[in-house]
N, C-alpha and C positions, 0 to 999 in steps of 0.2 A: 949529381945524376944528369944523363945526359938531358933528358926531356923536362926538367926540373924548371928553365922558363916558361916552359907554356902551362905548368898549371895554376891552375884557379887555386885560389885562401880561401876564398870568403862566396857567397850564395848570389847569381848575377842578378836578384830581383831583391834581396832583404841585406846583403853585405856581414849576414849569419856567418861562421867559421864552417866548412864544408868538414863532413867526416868522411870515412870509409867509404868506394866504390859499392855498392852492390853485384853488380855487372862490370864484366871485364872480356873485352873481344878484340884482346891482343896490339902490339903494336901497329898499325894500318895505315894505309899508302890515303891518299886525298881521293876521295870517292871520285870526283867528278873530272879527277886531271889527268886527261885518258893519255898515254906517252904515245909520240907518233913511234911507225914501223921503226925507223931511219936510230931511234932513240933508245930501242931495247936497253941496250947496255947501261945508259947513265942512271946513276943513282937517283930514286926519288925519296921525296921526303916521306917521312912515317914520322906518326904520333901516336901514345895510346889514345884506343879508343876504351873508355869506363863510364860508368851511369853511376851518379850519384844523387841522394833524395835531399833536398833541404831539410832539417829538422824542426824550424822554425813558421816556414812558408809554407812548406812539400815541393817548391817546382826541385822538379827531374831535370837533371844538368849534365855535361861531358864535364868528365875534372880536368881533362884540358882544355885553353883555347889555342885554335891557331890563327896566324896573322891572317885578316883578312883579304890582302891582297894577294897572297897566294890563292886561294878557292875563287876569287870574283872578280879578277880585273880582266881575263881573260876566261867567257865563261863556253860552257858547249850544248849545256841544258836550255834546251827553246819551250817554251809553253803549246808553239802550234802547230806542233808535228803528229798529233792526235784530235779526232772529230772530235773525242770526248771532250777533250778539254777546251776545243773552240766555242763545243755547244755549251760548255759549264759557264764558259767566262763573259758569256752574251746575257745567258741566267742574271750572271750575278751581277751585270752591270745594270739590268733593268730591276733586280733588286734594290739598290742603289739610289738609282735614279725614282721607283716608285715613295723612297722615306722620302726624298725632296719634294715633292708635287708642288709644295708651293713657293717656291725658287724656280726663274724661268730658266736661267741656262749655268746652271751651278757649277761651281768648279771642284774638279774630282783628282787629288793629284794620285798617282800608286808609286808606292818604294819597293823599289827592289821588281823593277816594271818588265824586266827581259826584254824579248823582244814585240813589246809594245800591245800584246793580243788584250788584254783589259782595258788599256788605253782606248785602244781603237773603239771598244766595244762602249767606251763612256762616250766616246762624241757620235755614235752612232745611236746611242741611246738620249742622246742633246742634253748633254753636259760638257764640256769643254775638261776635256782630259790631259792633264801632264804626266807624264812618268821621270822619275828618278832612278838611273841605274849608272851600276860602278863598271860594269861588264864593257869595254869598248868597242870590242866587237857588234855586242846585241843593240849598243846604244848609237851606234850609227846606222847599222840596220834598218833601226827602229822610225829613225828621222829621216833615212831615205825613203821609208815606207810612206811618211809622213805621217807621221805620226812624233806630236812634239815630246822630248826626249831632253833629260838633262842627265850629262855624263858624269854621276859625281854619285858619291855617298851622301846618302841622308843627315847630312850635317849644319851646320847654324848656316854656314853659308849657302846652301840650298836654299834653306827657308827663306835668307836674305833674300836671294834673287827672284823666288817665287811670289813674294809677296811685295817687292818691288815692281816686277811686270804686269803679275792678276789678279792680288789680292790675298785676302782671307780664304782658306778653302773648307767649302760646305761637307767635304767628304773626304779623310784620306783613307787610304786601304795599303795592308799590307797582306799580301796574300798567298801564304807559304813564303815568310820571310820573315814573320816575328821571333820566331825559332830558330833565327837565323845569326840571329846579332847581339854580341859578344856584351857590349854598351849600349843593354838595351832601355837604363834609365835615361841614358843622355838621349838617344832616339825620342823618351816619349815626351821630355824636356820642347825637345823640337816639334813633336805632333801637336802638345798644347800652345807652342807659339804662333804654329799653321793654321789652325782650327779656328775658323769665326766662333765665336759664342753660342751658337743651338745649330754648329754642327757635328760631325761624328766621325771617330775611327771607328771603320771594321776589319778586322784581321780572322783569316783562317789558317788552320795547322791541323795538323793528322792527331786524333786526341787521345791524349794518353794511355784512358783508361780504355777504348777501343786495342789499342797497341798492344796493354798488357792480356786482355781476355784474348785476342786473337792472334798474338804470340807476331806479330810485327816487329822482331826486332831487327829486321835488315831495316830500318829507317833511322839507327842506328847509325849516323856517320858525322864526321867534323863538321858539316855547314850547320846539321842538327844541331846545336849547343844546348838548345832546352827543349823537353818534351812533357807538352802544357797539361796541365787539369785547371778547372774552374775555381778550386779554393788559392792556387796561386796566383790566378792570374786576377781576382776580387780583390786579392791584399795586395798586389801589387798597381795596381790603379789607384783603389783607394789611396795609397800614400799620393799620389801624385796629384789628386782633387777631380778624379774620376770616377767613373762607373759606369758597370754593365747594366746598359738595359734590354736588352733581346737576345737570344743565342739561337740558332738556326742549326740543325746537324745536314751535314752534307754527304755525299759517297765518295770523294774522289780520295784515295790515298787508303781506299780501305773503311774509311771513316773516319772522317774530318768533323769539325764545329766553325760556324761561321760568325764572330761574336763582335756587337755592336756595342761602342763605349762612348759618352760622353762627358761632355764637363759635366761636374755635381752642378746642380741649377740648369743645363742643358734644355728644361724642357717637358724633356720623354720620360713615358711614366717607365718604370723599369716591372719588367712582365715575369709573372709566377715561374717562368719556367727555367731563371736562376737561381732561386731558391730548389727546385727540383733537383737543378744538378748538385750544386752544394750539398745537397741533404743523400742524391745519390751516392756522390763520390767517400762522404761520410760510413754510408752506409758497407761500401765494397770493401772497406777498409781499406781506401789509397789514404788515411792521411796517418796508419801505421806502416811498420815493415814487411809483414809475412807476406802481403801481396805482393812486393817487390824479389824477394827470396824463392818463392815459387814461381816467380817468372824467369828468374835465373837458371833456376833447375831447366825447366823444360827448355829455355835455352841451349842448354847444355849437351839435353835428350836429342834435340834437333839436328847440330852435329853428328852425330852418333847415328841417327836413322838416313841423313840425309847421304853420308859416305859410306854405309852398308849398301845402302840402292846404288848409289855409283858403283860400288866395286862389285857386286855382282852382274850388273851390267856388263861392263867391263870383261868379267872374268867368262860370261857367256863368248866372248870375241866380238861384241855390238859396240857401234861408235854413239857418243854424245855432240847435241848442240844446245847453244840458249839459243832463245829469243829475248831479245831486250837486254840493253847494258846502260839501267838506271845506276843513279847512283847505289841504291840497296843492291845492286848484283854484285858490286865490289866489296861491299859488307859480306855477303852470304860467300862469295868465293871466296874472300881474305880469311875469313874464319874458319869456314871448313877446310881449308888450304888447298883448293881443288888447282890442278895444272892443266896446260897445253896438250896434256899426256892421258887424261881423262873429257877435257871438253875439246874436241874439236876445233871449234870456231864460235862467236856470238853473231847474229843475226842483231842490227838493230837502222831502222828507217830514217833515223835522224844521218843526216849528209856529213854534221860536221865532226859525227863518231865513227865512220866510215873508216878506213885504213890506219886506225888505233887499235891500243890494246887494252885489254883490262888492268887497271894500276896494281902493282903488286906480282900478280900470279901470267902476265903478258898473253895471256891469251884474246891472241887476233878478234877483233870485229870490222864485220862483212857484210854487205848490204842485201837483204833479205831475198834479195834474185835468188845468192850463192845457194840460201836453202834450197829453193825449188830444184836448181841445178844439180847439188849436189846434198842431197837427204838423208840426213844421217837416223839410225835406229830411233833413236829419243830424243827430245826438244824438252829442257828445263825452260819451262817459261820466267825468268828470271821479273821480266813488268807485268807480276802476278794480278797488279790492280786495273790492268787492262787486258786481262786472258779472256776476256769474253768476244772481244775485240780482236786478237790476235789466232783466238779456236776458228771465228769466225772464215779469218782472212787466210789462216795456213790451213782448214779444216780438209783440201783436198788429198791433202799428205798423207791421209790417214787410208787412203786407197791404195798407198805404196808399204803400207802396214808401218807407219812412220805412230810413235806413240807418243804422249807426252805431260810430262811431268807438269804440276803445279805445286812449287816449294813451299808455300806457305796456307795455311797455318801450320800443317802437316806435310811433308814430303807423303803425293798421290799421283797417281796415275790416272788421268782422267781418258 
């Protein structure tokens, strides 16, 4: 079969034999590798995208991987093209930095650093921040910015050089990136090599069971490779000589968790509110199938509602736009196979998605002026997790009787 090297045997956290897909959302173009104008024509790569559960563990996995350097060595996803997420990532660096109080100027490395906004936010919060990123683009960027920056993947020889120059480090963070990576035993291999003795990885990711009750599956794409709950992510430490001892729930991404891990003997006492999730997650029944199978379904329903609105749209003689071409918009347009012929154009404020397309379905993105300029009937807000933000800033449209959609959890008219 064609696509037959990129999938997964076996479970990326327990090396369990993977079975059956649950979810299937076709074969799909790489969320984030936006083709310029100039490129319509050339062929892009596509992989199935499917969800499969461990039977063993429970993490939620893609049964394929794709090569990493296709999705990350050239990336277009920046962290600080939104307040939101500048004001998050200042949060979370003085989070960080308050578990250290008694370390003076601690060293905090982040994987998978972008361009460099948590970084920054550690040496502004007086910790001495490194970032680790594959993207060379964002990682020059990043060190023009000033902000120290190592151009590499999170690999032995990272840690080599990291701990040749500064040390042991009091804190690493992965943040929206543990879900990211394909060899994610050999990464944690490397966290416990980094890691002084009573310090701590914290990693956050958009959390499963969030995902499933609120029908998120446009976060569904290839960088995704695991999408986490707390009973997989306990067994999967545990094997390594780890554990969680704090979880924090976050908002950004819909509803994220923000979870602190240390060595066993680390120290920290580990806090009631892991056993909470555990015994929640238990309870929802994510560590059977039927919760998986009815999120399929309404999957399914989702399409189906979300292309009746289009096509009546449409069939009145009214034009569509998006706002936002995250990666989830490539999911949601790939699936529901929306065209140039139905959406307009995509609005979105990041510069370096400007005069691309959406992968797959080529529908132009145009820098949010183009909206004001030219207004079209309805605005699918495609970066549904910042429509409060986006209602705010295009809110005056709605004087030109401009209306606009919110696709998720339910295709609405807000």
């Amino acid at each position: 079969m064609e696509y037959d090297q990129y999938k997964r045997k076996t479970c990326r956290y327990c090396d369990e034999p993977l079975g059956e897909p649950f979810l299937e959302l076709g074969v799909q173009p790489l969320a984030n590798n936006l083709p310029r104008r100039e490129d319509a024509a050339k062929p892009e790569f596509h992989c199935p995208l499917a969800v499969v559960k461990c039977r063993k563990c429970h993490l939620v996995q893609l049964t394929h991987s794709v090569p990493a350097h296709l999705m990350f060595d050239d990336y277009l996803y920046v962290s600080s093209t939104t307040q939101t997420f500048r004001t998050h990532f200042a949060e979370y660096a003085k989070d960080v930095r308050g578990r250290l109080s008694q370390k003076q100027t601690p060293l905090a490395v982040d994987i998978g650093s972008n361009d460099g906004l948590l970084v920054s936010c550690y040496d502004k919060a007086g910790m001495r921040g490194i970032g680790v990123e594959p993207a060379k683009n964002l990682a020059a960027e990043a060190n023009r910015q000033g902000v120290t920056t190592l151009n590499r993947y999170f690999g032995a020889e990272a840690v080599k050089e990291i701990l040749a120059q500064y040390g042991k480090a009091d804190a690493v963070s992965a943040n929206n990136v543990f879900a990211h990576i394909d060899d994610i035993q050999g990464v944690c291999r490397n966290v416990r090599d980094l890691l002084a003795e009573d310090g701590f990885l914290v990693i956050e990711f958009a959390y499963l069971a969030t995902m499933i009750e609120k029908m998120f599956f446009d976060m569904v794409y290839h960088e995704h490779v695991c999408y986490i709950g707390v009973t997989a992510l306990d067994f999967f430490f545990t094997k390594f000589g780890m554990e969680i001892f704090d979880i924090t729930e976050v908002d950004t991404h819909g509803g994220s968790l923000r979870v602190f891990i240390q060595k066993i003997g680390g120290g920290r006492e580990r806090k009631p509110v892991v056993a909470r999730f555990l015994n929640d997650e238990r309870e929802k029944g994510m560590l059977g199938d039927k919760v998986y199978a009815d999120f399929a379904a309404r999957v399914l329903g989702f399409k189906t509602k979300l292309n009746g609105m289009v096509a009546a749209i449409k069939k009145e003689g009214k034009s569509i736009s998006g706002y936002g071409a995250p990666a989830k918009a490539t999911t949601i347009i790939n699936f529901c196979e929306l065209t140039p012929a139905q959406i307009d154009y995509i609005v979105d404020d990041n510069p370096l998605k400007q005069g691309r397309l959406v992968p797959g379905r080529k529908i132009p993105i145009v820098p949010s002026a183009h909206l004001a300029a030219h207004p079209t009937a309805y605005v699918i807000i495609f970066a549904w997790n910042f429509s409060k933000e986006i209602l705010t800033k295009i809110g005056f449209l709605r004087e030109k009787n401009v209306r606009f959609i919110v696709p998720l959890p339910e295709p609405a008219t807000v």
